[in-house]
N, C-alpha and C positions, 0 to 999 in steps of 0.2 A: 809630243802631243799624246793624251790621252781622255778616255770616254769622257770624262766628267771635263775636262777645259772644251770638247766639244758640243758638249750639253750648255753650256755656260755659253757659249758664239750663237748656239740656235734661239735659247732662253731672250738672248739680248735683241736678235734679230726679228724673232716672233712671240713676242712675249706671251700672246693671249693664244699658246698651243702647251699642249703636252710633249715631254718628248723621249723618248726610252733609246738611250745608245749604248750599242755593246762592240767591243772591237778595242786595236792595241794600235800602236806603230802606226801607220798607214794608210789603216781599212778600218772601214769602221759601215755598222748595218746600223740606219734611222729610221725607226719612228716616229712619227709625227702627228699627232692627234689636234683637229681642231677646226672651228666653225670655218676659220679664213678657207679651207679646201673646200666647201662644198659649190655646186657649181663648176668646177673650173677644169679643164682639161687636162689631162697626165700630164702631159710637157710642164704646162703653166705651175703646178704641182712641184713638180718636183726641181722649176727655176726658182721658186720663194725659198725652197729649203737650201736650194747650191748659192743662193744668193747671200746666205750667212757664211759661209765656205770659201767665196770666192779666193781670197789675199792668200787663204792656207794651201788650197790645190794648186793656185798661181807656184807659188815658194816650193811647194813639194810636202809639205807637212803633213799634208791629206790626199793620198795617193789614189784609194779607189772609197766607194761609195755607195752602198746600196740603201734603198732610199723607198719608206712605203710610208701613204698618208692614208687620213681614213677622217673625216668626218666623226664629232663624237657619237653620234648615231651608227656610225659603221662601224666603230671599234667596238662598240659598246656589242654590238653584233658578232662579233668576232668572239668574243666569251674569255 
């Protein structure tokens, strides 16, 4: 597994987000840019994003995960 086949599972799963992956092996840190977050609680957040993920963490292909969404308005904030 690597950033870009990751990129590629989230791309299919949430097509209408952005999404910036960096990491190897394992572990990998996501961002996630996009209208579907706004509204929605951390939890619910970050279950749309593990919900492209699931079959990989299941198998072990995707070990750990760290995970930040942002509304494009909030990223857009971020600089």
């Amino acid at each position: 597994m690597d950033a870009a086949t990751v990129k590629v599972l989230l791309q299919n799963h949430l097509p209408d987000c952005e999404f910036h992956v960096q990491g190897e092996g394992a572990n990998y840190d996501i961002t996630a840019i996009g209208v579907v977050f706004d509204g929605l609680r951390p939890v619910k957040k970050q279950q749309l994003v593990y919900g492209a993920l699931n079959a990989e963490i299941a198998e072990g292909s995707i070990h750990a995960v760290n995970i930040r969404t942002f509304t494009p308005e909030q990223w857009q904030q971020q600089g």
